[in-house]
C-alpha positions in Angstrom: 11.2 33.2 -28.8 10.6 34.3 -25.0 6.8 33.1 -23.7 4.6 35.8 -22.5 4.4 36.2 -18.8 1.1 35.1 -17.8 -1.7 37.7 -17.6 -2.7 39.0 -13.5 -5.4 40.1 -11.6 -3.5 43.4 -11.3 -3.2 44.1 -15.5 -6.9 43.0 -15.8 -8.0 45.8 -13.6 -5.7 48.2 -14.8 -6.7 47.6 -18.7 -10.9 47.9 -17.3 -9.6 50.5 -14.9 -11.5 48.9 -12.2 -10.2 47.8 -8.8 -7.9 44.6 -8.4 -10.3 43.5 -5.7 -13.3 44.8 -8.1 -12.0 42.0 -10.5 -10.6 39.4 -7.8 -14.7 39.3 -6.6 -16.2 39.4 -10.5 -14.0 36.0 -11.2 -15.6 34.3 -8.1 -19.4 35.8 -9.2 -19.6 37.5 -5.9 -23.1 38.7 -5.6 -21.8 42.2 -4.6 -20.6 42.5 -8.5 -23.0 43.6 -11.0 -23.5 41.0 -13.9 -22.6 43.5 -16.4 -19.3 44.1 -14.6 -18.5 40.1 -14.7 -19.7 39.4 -17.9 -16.3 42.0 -19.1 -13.6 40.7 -16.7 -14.8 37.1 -17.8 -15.0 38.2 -21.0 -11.6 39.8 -21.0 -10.2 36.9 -18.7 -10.9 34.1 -21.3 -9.3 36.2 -24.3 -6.0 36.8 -22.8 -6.0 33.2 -21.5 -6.2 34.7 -17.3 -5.5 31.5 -15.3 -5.7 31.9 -11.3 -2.1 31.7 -9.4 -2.5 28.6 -7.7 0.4 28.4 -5.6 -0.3 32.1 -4.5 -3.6 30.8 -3.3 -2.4 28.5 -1.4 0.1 30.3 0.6 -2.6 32.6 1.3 -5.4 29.4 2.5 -2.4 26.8 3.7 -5.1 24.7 1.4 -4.1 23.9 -2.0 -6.3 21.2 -3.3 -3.5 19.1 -3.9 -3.8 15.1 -2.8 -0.4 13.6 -1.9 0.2 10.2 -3.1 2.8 7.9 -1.6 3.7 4.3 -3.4 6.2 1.0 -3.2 6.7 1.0 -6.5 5.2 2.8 -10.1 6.7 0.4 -12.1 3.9 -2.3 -10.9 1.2 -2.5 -12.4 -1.0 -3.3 -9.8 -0.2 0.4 -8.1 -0.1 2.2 -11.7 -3.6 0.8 -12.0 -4.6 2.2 -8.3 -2.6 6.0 -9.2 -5.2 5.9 -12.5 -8.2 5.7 -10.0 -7.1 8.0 -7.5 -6.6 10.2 -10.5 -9.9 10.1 -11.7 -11.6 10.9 -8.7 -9.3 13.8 -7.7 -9.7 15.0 -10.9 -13.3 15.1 -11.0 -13.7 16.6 -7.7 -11.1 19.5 -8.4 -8.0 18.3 -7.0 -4.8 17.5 -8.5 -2.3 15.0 -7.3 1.3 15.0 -6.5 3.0 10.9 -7.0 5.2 10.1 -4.9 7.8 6.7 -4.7 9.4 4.6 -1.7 11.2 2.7 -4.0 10.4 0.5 -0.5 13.1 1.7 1.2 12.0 3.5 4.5 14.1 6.9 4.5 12.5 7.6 1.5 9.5 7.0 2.6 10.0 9.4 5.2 11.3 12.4 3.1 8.3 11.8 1.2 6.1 12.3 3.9 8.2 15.2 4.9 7.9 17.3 1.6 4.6 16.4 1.1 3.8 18.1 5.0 6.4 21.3 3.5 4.0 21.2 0.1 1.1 21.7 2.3 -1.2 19.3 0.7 -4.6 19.1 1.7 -4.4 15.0 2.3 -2.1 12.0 2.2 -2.9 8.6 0.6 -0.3 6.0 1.3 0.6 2.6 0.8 3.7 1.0 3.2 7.5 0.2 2.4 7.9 -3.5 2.9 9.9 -3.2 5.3 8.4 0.2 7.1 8.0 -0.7 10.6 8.5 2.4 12.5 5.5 5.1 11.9 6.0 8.5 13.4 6.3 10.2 10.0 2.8 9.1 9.3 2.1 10.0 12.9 3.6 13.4 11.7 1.3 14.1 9.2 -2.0 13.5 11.1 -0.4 15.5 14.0 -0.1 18.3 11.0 -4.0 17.9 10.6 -3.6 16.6 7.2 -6.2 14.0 6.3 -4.3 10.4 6.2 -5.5 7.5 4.3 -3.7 3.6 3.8 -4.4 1.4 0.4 -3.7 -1.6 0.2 -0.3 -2.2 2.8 -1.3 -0.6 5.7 -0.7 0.5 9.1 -3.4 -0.3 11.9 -1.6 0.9 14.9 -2.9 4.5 13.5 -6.4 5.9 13.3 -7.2 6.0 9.6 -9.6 5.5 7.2 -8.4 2.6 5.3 -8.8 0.4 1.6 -7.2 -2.9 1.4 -8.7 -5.7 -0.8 -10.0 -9.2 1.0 -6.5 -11.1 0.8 -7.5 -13.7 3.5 -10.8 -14.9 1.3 -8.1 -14.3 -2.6 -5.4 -16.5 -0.7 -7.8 -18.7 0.4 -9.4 -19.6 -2.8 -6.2 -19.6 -5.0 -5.2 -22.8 -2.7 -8.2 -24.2 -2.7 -8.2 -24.1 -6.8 -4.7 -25.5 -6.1 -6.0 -28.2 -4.1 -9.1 -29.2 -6.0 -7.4 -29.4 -9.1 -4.5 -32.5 -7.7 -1.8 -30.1 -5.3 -0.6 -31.9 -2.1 1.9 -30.3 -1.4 1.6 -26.4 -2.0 4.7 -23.7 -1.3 3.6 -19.9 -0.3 5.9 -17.2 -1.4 4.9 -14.0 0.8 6.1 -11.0 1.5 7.6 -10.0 4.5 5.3 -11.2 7.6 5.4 -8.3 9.3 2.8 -6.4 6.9 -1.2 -7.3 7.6 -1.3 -8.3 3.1 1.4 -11.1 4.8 -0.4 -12.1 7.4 -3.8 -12.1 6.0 -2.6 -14.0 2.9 -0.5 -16.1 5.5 -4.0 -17.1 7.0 -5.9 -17.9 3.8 -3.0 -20.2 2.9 -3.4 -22.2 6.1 -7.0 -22.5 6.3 -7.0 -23.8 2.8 -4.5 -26.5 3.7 -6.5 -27.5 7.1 -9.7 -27.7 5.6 -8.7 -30.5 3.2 -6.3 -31.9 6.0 -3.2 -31.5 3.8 0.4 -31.5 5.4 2.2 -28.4 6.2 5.7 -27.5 8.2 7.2 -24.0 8.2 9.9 -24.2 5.5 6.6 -24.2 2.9 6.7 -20.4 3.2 9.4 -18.6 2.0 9.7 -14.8 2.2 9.7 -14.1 -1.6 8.1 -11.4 -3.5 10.7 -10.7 -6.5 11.2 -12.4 -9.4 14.9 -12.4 -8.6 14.4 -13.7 -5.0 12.3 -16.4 -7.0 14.8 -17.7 -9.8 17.7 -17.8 -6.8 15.5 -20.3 -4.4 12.8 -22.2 -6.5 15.7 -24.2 -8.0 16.5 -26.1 -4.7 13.1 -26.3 -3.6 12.4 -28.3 -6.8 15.4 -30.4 -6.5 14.5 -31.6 -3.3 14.0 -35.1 -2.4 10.0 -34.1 -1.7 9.6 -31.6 -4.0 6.2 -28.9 -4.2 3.6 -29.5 -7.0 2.3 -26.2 -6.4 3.0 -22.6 -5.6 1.1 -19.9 -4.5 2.9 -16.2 -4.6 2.4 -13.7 -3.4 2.3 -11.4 -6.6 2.6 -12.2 -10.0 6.2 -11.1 -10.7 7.4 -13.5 -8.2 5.2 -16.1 -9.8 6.7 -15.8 -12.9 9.9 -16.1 -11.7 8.7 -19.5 -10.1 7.4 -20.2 -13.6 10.6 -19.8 -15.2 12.7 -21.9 -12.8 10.1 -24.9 -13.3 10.9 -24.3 -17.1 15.2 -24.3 -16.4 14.3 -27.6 -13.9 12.2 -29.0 -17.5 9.1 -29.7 -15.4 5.9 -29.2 -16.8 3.5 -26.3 -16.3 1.0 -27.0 -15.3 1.3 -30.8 -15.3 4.0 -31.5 -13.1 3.9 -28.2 -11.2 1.0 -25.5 -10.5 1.5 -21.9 -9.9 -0.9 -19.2 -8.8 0.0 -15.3 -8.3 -1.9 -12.4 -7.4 -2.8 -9.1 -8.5 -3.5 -10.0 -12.4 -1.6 -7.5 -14.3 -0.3 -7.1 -17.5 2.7 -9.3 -17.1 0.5 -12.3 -15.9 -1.0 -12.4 -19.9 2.2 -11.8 -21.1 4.1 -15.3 -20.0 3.7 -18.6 -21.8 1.3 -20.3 -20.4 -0.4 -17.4 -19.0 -0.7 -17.1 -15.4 -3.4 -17.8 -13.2 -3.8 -15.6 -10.3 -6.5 -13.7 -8.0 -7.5 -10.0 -9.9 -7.2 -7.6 -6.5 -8.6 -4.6 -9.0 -6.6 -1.8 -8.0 -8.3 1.1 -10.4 -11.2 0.3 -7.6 -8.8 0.3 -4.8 -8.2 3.7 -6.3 -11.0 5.3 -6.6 -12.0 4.2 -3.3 -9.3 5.4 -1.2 -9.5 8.8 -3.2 -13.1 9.2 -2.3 -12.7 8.4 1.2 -10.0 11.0 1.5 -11.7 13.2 -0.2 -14.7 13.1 2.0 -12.3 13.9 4.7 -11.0 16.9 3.4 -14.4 17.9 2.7 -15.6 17.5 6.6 -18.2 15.1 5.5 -16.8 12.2 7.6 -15.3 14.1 10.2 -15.1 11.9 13.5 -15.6 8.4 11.3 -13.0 6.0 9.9 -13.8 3.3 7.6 -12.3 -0.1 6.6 -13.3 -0.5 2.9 -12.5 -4.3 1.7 -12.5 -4.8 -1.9 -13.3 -8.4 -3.1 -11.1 -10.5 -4.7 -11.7 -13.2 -8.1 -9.8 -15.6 -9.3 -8.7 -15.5 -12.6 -7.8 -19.2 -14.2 -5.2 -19.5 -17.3 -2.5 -21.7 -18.2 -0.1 -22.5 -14.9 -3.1 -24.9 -13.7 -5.0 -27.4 -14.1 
């Protein structure tokens, strides 16, 4: 069965034998149109299921309401819960959204950015590769006078409006749980250093360990944030002569990952050894014990950076940049004490 081509502009007016422009003008309720005129194009319109060529518009506008959206990874749920957010805003303000995926690898990255400037979207929201260091394609889109706006890894050597959640005060507290509950000596698995999440979290883990005067030399943080990378070094670590008696990670997959070497090496969890993650996902209920780990809330994140894009687009914050921070809570389950 072939489909019905969709209904145009161009068949409406020739069926009311009125003007193409006569029935472009009734659909937007120009004033210029009697009422009686619109009330039978809409009329019409809605019966044979009219609906306006988008892409047609936009070639027209170079505007097509369309919000690009660049991320690490899907597959996390920390960044499916910040694509539900964004959704909801766009959607409610009349804008749909195109998802795009690094799969953290930079090239990618870039031909995202690339396309995304070809599809002629009306703004960017974009969280960083791991190991993106090098920022002219982002450069490229604000030079395109597209709106730009960072979530969560971000890049402050541009001018952007940006949302991150507070990972200096999360990392902080997480080792200060880890402390007050009996850790001395407390491992941090981060991601790579070069990213501010790294460096802030970096931070919070130190503080915590000078206020309560604990110990620390430089092979206690590991650049670590896979579950794989986990299972391949955590065994060595615990065999050592002075081995940790808690770990802090950087996200929850790499804690569980920690959690499941401690298991192989037969030490308890969490009596022997602690472990605290980060972002509070699905996967952190889903392990045995249950993980305990700092919620970053992400469908906030979302709907945050959506809004402040949106704004942008909009002209309402022309000229202004803001730095949303998103607080962090820690959320206490079976890996401690």
């Amino acid at each position: 069965m072939i489909a019905k081509a969709p209904i145009t502009i161009k068949d409406i007016a020739r069926v009311l034998n009125i003007s193409p422009s006569t029935v472009s003008r009734a659909l937007k309720n120009h004033p210029d149109i009697s009422q009686s005129t619109k009330d039978v194009v809409n009329a019409y319109a809605k019966e044979f299921h009219y609906r306006p060529n988008t892409l047609a518009l936009s070639l027209r506008t170079s505007k097509n309401n369309t919000i690009g959206v660049i991320v690490p990874e899907i597959i996390h749920y920390f960044f499916s819960s910040i694509l539900s957010g964004i959704e909801q805003i766009a959607n409610a303000e009349g804008f749909n959204v195109i998802f795009c995926q690094s799969d953290e690898n930079y090239e990618k990255e870039v031909s995202n950015t690339k396309s995304l400037i070809a599809t002629r979207v009306s703004g960017v929201l974009a969280s960083l590769a791991k190991h993106t260091t090098n920022y002219d394609h982002y450069l490229e889109i604000m030079e395109s006078d597209i709106p730009l706006v960072f979530f969560d890894r971000i890049c402050i050597d541009l001018k952007t409006d940006r949302v991150v959640v507070d990972d200096y005060a999360g990392a902080f507290a997480a080792v200060e749980y880890l402390i007050q509950t009996g850790c001395k000596r407390i491992f941090f698995y981060s991601s790579p250093l070069h990213l501010e999440i790294s460096k802030n979290r970096k931070n919070g883990y130190l503080d915590a360990l000078r206020k309560y005067g604990l110990p620390f030399v430089d092979s206690m943080i590991r650049v670590c944030d896979t579950r794989e990378e986990a299972l391949i070094i955590t065994p060595d670590i615990l065999d050592s002569e002075n081995r940790p008696d808690g770990f802090f990670s950087t996200n929850d997959h790499c804690a569980t990952g920690i959690l499941l070497a401690c298991k192989l090496a037969k030490l308890r969890v969490p009596d022997d050894v602690s472990i605290m993650g980060f972002s509070d996902g699905e996967l952190a209920r889903a392990c045995d014990p249950m993980l305990s780990t700092v919620e970053q809330h992400g469908y906030e994140m979302g709907r945050h950076a959506a809004k402040l894009l949106i704004d942008k687009i909009n002209g309402v914050t022309h000229g202004q940049y803001t730095n949303k921070i998103v607080k962090t809570n820690l959320i206490i389950r079976g890996t401690t004490r």
